[in-house]
N, C-alpha and C positions, 0 to 999 in steps of 0.2 A: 370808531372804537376798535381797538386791537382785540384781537380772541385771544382768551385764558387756556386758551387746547391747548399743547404742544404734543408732538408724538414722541415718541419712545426712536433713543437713533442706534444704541448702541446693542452690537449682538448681546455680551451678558447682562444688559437689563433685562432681557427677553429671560432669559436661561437663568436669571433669577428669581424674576417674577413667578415662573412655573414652577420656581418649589416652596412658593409660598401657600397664602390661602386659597378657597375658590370657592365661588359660589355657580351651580349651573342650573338651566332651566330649560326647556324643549326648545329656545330657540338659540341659543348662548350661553360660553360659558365667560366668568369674570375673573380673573386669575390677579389677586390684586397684597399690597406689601410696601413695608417703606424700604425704599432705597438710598443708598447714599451720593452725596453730590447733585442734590434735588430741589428747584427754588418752589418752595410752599405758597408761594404767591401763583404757579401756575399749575393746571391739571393735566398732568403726564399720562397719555392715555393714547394707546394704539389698538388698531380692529385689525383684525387677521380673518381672509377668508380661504381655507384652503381648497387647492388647485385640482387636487384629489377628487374631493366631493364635487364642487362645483367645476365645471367643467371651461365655460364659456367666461370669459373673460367682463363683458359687459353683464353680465349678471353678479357678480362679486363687487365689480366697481358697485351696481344697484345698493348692494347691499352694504357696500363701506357709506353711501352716502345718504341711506336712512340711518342708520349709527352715529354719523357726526349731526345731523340735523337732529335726532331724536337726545344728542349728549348737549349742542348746544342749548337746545331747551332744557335739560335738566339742570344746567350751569344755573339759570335763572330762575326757575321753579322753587328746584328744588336744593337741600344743602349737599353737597357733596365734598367729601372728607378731602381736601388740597393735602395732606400727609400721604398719603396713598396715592402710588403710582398703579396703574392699571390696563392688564391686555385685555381686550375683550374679543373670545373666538368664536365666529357666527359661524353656526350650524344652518345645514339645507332646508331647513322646515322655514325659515326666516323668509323664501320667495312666495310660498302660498298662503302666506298672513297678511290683513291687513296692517295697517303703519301706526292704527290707536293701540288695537290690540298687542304689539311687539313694543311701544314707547309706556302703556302702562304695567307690561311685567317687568323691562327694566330700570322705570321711578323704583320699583318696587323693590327690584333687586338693589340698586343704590342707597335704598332708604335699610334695607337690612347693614349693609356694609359698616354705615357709622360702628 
């Protein structure tokens, strides 16, 4: 089966999305908005971990690849708005949590979004 992901490719998707909405919580923020030229069949959604805070390279990869595993499951769990494109920017506190606790304040953030 093909994944419904796609990521985000274009610099002003990025520089759009950021002056849209945002929802944030101690481990992430969701910065999320319709965009034009967007197939609603799939869910446009990229994870940002800056270079800044995090230091170490395999530790941000760590952290894009609990976000796409914890985004995949919400594809299927839960409903998630396909109109809405979405950055999501992980914060340092995301390395000393465990991976239930970071996947259910994100359902949760999601579930607020509709």
């Amino acid at each position: 089966m093909k994944s419904k992901i796609v990521a985000l490719s274009k610099n002003e998707d990025f520089k759009n999305l950021l002056k849209k909405k945002k929802i944030s919580n101690k481990y992430l923020t969701i910065f999320f908005g319709h965009l034009e030229q967007k197939d609603n069949k799939k869910l446009n959604i990229s994870f940002v971990t800056k270079k800044k805070k995090i230091y170490k390279k395999n530790k941000r990869n760590k952290i894009k690849r609990r976000l796409r595993n914890i985004v995949n499951e919400a594809v299927t769990k839960i409903s998630i708005n396909f109109n809405y494109s979405y950055l999501v920017i992980a914060k340092i506190t995301m390395l000393n949590n465990e991976y239930t606790i970071i996947k259910d304040t994100l359902f949760q953030d999601f579930e607020r979004i509709k």
